[in-house]
Steps between C-alpha positions, in 0.01 A plus 500: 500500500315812460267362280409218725458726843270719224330191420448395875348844631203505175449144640430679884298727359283342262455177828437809791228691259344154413488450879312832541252418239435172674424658813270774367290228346503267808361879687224544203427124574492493872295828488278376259417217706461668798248747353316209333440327848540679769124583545511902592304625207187673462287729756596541850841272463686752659687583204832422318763327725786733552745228559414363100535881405818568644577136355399645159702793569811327623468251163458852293830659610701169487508428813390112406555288797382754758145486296496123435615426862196712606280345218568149653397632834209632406369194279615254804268747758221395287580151496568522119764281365817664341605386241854329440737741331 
């Protein structure tokens, strides 16, 4: 019996840090995207968008579906299409 309840928590583990690492690479790809398209580069754009930063920031520290939640909003805004995930 101990074996088995052993057995079942490496299982939680191993399927809770695979959902992490799924998450941080939908944030890299949302982010990506949104810095691909959005438009605000070069002179007089006004700068970087502190919503994606603190996105980028939120993603960084593992805070993964505050920083893709706000990564969808900000792609939506400018009428760029998110991506199923």
């Amino acid at each position: 019996m101990r074996r088995v309840t052993i057995a079942v928590l490496l299982l939680a583990v191993a399927g809770a840090a695979e959902a992490q690492t799924d998450k941080a690479a939908r944030c890299a790809e949302l982010g990506a995207l949104y810095d691909r398209y959005s438009g605000r580069r070069g002179e007089g754009s006004g700068g970087p968008s502190l919503d994606r930063a603190g996105a980028a920031m939120d993603c960084q520290n593992g805070k993964y579906d505050q920083g893709i939640k706000t990564l969808e909003n900000l792609l939506r805004r400018s009428a760029i299409t998110v991506p199923p995930g």
